[in-house]
C-alpha positions in Angstrom: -20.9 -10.3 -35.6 -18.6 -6.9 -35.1 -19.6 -3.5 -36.5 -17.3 -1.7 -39.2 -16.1 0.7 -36.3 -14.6 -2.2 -34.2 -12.9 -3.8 -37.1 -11.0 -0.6 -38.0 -10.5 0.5 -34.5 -8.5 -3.1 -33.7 -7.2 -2.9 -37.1 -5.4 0.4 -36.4 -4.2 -0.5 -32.7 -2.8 -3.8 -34.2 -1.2 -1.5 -37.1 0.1 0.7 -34.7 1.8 -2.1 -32.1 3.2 -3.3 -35.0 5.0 -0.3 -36.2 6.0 0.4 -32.4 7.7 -2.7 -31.9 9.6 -1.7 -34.6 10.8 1.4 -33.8 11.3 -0.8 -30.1 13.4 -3.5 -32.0 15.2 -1.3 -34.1 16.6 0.9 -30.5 17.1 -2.9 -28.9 18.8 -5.0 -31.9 20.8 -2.3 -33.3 20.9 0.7 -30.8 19.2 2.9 -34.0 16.3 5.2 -33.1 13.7 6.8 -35.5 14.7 10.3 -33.5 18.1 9.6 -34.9 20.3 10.3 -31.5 23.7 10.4 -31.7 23.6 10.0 -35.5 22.3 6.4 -35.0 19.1 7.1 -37.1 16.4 4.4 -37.8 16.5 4.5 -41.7 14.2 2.5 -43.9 17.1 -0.5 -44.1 17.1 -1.2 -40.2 13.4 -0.3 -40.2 12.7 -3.7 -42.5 15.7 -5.4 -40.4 14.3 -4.7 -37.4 10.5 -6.2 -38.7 12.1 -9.7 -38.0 11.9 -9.0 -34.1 8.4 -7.1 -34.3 6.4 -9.5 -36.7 7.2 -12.8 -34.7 6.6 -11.2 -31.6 3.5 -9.5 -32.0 2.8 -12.7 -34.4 3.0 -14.7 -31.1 0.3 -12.0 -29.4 -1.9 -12.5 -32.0 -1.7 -16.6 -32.2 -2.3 -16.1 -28.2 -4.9 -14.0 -28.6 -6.8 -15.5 -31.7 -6.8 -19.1 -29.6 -9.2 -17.0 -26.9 -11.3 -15.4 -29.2 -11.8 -18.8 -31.5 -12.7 -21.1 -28.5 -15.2 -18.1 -27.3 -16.6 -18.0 -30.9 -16.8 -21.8 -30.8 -19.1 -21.5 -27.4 -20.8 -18.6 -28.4 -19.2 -16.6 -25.7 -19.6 -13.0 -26.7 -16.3 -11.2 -27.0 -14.2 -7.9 -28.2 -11.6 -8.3 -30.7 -8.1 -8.2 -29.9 -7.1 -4.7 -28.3 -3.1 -4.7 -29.0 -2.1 -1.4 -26.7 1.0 0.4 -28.6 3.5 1.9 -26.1 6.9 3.2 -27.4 8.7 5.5 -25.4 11.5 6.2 -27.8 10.6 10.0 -27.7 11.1 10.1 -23.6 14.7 8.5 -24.6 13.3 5.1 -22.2 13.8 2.0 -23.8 10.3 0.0 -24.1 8.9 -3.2 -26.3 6.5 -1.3 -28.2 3.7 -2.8 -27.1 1.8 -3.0 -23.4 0.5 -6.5 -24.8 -2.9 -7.7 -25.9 -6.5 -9.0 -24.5 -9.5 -9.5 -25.7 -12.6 -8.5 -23.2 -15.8 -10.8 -22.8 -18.8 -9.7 -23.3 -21.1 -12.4 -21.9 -21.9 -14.2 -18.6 -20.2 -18.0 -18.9 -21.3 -20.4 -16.6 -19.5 -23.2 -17.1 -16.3 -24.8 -16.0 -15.7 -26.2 -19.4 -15.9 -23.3 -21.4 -13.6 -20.9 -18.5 -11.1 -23.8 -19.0 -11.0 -24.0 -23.0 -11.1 -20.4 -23.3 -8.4 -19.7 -20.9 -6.0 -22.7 -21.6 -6.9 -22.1 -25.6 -4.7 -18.8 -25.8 -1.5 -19.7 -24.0 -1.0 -23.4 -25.3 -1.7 -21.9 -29.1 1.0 -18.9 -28.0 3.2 -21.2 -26.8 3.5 -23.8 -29.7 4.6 -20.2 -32.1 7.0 -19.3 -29.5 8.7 -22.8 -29.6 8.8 -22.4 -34.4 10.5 -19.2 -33.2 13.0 -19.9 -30.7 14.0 -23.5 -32.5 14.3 -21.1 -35.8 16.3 -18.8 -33.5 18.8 -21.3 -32.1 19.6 -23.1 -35.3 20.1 -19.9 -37.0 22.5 -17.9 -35.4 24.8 -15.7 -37.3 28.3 -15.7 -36.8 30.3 -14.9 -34.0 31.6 -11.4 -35.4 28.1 -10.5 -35.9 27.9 -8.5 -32.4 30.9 -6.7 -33.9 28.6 -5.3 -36.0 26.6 -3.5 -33.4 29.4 -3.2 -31.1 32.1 -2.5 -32.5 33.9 -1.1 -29.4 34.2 -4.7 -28.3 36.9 -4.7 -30.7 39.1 -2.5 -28.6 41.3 -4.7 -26.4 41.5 -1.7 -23.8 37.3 -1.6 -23.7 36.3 -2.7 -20.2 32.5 -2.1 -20.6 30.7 0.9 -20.0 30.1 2.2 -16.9 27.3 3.4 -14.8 28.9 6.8 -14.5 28.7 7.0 -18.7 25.1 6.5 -18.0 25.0 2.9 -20.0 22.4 0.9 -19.2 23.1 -2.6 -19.3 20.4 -5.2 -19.6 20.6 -9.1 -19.0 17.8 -12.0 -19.3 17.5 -14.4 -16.6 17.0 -18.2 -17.5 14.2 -20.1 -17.6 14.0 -23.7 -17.6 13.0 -24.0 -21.4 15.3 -21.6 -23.1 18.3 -23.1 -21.3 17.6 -26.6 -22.0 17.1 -25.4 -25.9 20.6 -23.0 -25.8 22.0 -26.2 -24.6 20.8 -29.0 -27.3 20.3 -26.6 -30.4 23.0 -23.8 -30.5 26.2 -24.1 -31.7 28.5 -23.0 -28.3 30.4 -20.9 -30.6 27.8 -18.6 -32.0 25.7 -18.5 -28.9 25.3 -14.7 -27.5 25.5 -14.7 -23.4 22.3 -13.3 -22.2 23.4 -9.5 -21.6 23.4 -9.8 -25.8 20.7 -11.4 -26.8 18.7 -8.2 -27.3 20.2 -8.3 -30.7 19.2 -11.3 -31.8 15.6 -10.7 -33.1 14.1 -14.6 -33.1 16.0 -15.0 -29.3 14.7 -11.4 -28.2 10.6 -12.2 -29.3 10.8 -15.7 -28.3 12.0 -14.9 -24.7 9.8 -12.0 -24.2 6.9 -14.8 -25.7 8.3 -17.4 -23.0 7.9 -14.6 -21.1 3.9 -13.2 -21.4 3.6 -16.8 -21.2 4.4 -17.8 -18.1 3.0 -14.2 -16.7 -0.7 -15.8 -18.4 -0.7 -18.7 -16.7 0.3 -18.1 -13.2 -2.5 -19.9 -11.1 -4.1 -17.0 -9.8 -7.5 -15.0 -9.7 -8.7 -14.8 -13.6 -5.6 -15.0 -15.5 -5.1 -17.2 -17.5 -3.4 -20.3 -15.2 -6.2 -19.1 -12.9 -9.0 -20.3 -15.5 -7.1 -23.8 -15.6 -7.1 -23.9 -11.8 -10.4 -23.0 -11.5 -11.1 -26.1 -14.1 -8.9 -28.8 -12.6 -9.7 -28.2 -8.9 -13.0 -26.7 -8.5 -13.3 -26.9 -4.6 -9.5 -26.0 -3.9 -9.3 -23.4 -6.7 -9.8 -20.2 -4.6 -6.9 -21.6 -1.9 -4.6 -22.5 -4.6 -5.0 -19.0 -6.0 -4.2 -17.5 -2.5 -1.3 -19.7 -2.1 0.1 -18.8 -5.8 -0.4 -15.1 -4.7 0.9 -15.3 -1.1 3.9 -17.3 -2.7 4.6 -14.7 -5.5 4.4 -11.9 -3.3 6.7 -13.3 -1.1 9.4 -13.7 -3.3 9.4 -11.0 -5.1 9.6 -9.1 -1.2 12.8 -11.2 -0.5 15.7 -8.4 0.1 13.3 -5.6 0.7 13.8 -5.9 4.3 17.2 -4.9 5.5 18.3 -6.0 9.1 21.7 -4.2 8.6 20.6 -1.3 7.6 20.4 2.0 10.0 17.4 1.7 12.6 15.4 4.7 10.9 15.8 3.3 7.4 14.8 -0.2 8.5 11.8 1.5 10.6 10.3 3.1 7.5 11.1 0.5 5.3 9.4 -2.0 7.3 5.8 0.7 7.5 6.2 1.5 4.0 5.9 -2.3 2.5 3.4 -3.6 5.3 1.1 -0.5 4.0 1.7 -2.1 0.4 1.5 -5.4 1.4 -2.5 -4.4 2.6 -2.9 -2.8 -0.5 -2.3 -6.2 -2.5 -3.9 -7.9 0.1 -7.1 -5.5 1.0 -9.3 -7.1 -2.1 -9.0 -10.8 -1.1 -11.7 -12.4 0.1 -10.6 -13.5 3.7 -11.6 -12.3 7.2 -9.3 -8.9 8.3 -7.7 -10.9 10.8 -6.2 -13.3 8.6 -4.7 -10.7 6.2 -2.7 -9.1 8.4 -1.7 -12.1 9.5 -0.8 -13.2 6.1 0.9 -9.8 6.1 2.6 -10.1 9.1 4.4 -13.4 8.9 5.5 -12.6 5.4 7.7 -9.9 6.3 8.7 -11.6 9.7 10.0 -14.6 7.3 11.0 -12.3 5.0 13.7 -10.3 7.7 14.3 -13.4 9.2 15.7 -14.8 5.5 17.9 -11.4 4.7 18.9 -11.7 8.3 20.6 -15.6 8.1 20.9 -15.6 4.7 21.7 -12.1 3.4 22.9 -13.3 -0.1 19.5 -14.4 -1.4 17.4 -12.2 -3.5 13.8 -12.1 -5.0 12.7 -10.1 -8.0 11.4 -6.7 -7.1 10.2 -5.7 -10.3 7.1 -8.6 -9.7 6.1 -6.7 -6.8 4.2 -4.0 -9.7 2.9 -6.9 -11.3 1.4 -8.1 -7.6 0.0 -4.6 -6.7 -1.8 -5.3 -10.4 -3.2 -8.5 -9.8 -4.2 -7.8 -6.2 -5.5 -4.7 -6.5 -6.7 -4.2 -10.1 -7.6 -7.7 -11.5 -8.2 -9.6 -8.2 -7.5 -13.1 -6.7 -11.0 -14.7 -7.0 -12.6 -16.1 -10.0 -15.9 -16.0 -10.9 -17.9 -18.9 -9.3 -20.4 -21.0 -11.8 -23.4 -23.6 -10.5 -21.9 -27.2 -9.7 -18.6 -28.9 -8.7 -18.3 -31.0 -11.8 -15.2 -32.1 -12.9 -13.6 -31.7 -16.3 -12.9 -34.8 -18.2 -10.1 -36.8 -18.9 -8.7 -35.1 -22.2 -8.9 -31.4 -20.2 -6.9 -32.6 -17.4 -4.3 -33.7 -19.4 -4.3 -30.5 -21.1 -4.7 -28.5 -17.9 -1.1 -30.9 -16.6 0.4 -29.7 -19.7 -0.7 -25.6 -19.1 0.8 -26.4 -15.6 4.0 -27.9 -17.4 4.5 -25.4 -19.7 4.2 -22.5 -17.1 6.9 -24.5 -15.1 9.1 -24.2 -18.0 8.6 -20.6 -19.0 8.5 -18.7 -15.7 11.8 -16.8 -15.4 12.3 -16.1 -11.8 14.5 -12.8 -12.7 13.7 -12.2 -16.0 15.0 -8.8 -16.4 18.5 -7.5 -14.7 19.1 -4.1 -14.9 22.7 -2.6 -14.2 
């Protein structure tokens, strides 16, 4: 079914991710790099160590991955192997997670709601159900409390106040979602349990987070992702305004705060041209009249002032807005239509209320918070 050529090729990219989620988790767990700055060098001993963030992690790719290209082989859906994309940036001195992710690319025409829907919900659920062995593992097996001690031993100091921006510290905190609060809550022992600026240097907490994470990203109901496959399944005369809506609702959010009303006139002014001219540009692929775009477009950022203006406290999540440029200009909000309206069966709705569930309980609305 696949040559020599592509088994090597995905063989060496999946090689590859793996050895650069390493060098990733060794720079996030224990602060050690394989360029060895500041004397904090990446030796064979945190190299291993550090193989207990990469190997679950990219293990949870794979699973994810594995449960697409299955169901496709199942329906005789031709399809690539799984490209894992490597990306450490260690060398620029940026901190990274080794790995741009995974996806496999299909290779055939597939006209049927059915087999969209398996393939699409196949991956996530499967993903999922590795993430959940690895967080429970996580939670029920924390070290001790003097463990960070061990990474930081600075915290020691009773005069250390943190570091500060002018020391050019970075300091990175995970946002809750749903699911990881409600398992920090029943399965980890209070006194052990990192707060969420440290949990970077716990290796099952770290990869089942960022799993939670790719997750919930998979199975947002919109265009061909993942979530949009199960929408397109479970409502297949509403699915291309339910994908709108998801997108519209996405955008909007992650815009909250962008808009300033008590900033200077000129800074507003450009402000205000500079994200309507982005807005089209996530906007300019969807199918809709012209008119109704820059409708769309206009009322968002109307709403959006008129939020910062009564309630200047609240906050979206600007780093979605690259992930909204990517899915309205590069991957598109429209799914690819197939002949008839029929509707799934019983068994695939259920599963399709589960996808939906599960996406509820992953999304992190601020996932990363950089100070």
């Amino acid at each position: 079914m696949y040559s020599k050529k592509e088994y090597f090729t995905h063989s060496i990219l999946f090689i590859l991710t793996i050895i650069a989620t390493t060098f990733a988790g060794g720079e996030w767990l224990f602060g050690k790099s394989i360029l060895g700055k500041d004397e904090r060098f990446l030796d064979w001993e945190y190299f291993i160590k550090s193989l207990h963030f990469s190997i679950p992690f990219i293990g949870i790719l794979l699973v994810h991955e594995l449960g697409h290209l299955l169901t496709s082989i199942h329906y005789k859906v031709k399809s690539s192997l799984p490209y894992f994309i490597p990306a450490w940036f260690g060398f620029l001195g940026s901190p990274s997670l080794g790995t741009f992710g995974a996806i496999i690319r299909m290779k055939s025409f597939i006209n049927s709601r059915k087999k969209f829907f398996d393939i699409g919900v196949a991956g996530p659920i499967a993903g999922f159900v590795i993430a959940l062995f690895v967080l429970v593992y996580g939670f029920t097996n924390l070290p001790e409390a003097d463990y960070i001690y061990e990474i930081h031993p600075e915290y020691l100091d009773p005069d250390f106040e943190g570091h500060s921006a002018e020391e050019g510290y970075l300091n990175l905190e995970m946002g809750y979602n749903l699911l990881f609060y409600i398992m920090e809550k029943t399965l980890a022992d209070p006194e052990k349990m990192p707060n969420m600026s440290e949990i970077i240097h716990f290796p099952y907490l770290f990869a089942g987070y960022l799993a939670l994470f790719f997750t919930a990203l998979n199975l947002l109901p919109i265009g061909q992702l993942d979530g949009g496959h199960v929408v397109f399944g479970l409502f297949p005369r509403n699915h291309k305004m339910i994908s709108l809506g998801a997108y519209i609702a996405f955008v909007f959010y992650a815009g909250l705060g962008i808009l300033t009303p008590f900033a200077p006139l000129s800074t507003i002014f450009w402000t205000l041209l500079l994200y309507l001219g982005f807005l089209y540009v996530c906007f300019r692929k969807a199918q809709i009249p012209e008119q109704t775009k820059w409708m769309i477009i206009l009322m968002m950022a109307a709403f959006q002032y008129l939020i910062a203006f009564i309630f200047p406290e609240i906050q979206g999540y600007s780093g979605w807005l690259f992930f909204a440029f990517l899915l309205g200009r590069v991957m598109g909000l429209s799914h690819p239509e197939v002949s008839g309206n029929k509707e799934l069966d019983q068994k695939r709705k259920i599963i399709g209320l589960i996808a939906i569930v599960i996406f509820i309980l992953c999304f992190t609305p601020q996932p990363f918070i950089f100070q």
